[in-house]
N, C-alpha and C positions, 0 to 999 in steps of 0.2 A: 504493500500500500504506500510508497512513497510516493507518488503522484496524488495523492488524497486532496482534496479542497477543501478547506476549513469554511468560505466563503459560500460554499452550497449548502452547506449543514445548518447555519444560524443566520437567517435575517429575517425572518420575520415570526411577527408576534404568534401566530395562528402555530408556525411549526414549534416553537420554545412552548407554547401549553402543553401542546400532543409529548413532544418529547419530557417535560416536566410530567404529564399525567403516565406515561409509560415507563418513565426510569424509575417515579418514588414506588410503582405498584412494584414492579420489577425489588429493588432495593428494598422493598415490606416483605418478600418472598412470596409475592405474587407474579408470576409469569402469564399475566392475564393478557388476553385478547379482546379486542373491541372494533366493533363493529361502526361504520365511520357517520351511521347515522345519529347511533348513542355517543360516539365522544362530539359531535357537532352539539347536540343537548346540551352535555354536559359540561362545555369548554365554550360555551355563548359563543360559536362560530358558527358561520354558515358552509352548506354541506358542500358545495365547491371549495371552497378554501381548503375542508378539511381533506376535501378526495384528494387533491393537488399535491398536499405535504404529507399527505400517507403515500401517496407513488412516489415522491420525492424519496421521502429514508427510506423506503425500499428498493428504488435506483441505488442509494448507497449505504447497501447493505446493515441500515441501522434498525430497521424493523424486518422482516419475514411474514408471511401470510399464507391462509390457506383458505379452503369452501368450508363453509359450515351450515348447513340448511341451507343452499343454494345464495348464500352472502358468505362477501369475500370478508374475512376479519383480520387482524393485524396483530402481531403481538412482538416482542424483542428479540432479536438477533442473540444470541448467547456467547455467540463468538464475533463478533463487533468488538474491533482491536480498541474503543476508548470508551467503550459500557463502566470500567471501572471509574476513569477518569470523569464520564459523566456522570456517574453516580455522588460520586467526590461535589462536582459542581452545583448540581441538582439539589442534593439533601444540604448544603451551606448554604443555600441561597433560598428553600423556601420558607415561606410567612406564611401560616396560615390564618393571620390575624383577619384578612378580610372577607375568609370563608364563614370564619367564628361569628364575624360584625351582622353579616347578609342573615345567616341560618338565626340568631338570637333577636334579629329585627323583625324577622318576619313570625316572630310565634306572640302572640295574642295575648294568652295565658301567661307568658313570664313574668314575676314581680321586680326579679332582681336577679343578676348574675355579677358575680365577682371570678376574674380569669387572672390569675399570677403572671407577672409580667416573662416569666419564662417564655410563655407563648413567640412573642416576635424576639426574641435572644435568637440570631443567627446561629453563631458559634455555639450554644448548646449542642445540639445533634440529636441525635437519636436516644440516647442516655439522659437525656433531661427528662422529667417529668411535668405536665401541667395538672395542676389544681386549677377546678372548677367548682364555684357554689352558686346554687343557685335555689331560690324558692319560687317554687311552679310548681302546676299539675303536668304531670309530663307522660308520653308514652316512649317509655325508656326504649323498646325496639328501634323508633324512628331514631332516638338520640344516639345509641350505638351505632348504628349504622351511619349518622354523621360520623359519629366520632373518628371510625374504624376508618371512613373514604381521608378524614381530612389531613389526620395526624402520621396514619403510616404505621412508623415504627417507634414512634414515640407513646410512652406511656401515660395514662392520662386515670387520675383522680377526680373523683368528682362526687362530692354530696350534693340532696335534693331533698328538701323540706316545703311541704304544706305553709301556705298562708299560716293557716289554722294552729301546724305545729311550730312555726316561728311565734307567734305570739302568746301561746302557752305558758303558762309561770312555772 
């Protein structure tokens, strides 16, 4: 690979989500695949943009794919000579502070959430842990399942108390 292009790999915003949502799943020990109508959903991109930079990293050799129910799906190269190194760049550099802001603004029922500033600590890593409190009624399924997409590999605390049992004597 000495002729590689660094220059075709990172410019634009649309291919650093895909490869940001495909390295941290990869990096959790998940070697998931995704399908380019659900990562356009889930990465507020539209589905051309996304088709374009999924045939992109897979021109160079940084994603793989295969049929699955007659859709073509996409998932990590394993032998992609700078997976490590992107891994390295990927997990130092995300925030999940604005996924936390979006998923806690939109719930109704919240009274109060308290998030340790561990959260946006770059240099943390995966070894940090976030404490979360919060008093709400909550359906702890939906909230794991945040948790689980946002944080990775990072470990996460978190109490939940009633209205009713915060004000308790």
């Amino acid at each position: 690979m000495k002729n590689f292009d660094l220059s075709k790999l990172i410019w634009s915003k649309c291919r650093v989500k895909i490869l940001e949502k495909f390295i941290l799943e990869f990096d959790a020990g998940n070697n998931e695949w995704f399908h380019m109508r659900w990562l356009a959903r889930d990465l507020d991109e539209q589905i051309n943009s996304i088709k374009r930079e999924l045939d992109n990293l897979e021109e160079l050799w940084v994603l793989k794919s295969r049929e699955d129910n007659k859709k073509k799906v996409f998932f990590i190269n394993k032998n992609f000579f700078l997976l490590e190194e992107f891994k390295w760049l990927f997990t130092k550099t995300y925030n999940p502070f604005e996924s936390v802001k979006k998923y806690f603004k939109a719930q109704d029922s919240l009274d109060f959430v308290l998030v340790n500033d561990s959260i946006a600590d770059k240099n943390a890593g995966t070894n940090c842990i976030v404490d979360i409190f919060l008093i709400w009624e909550i359906d702890k399924i939906d909230f794991n399942n945040f948790l689980a997409k946002t944080f990775f590999n990072r470990k996460i605390k978190y109490a939940i108390i009633t209205v009713d049992d915060f004000y308790k004597d």
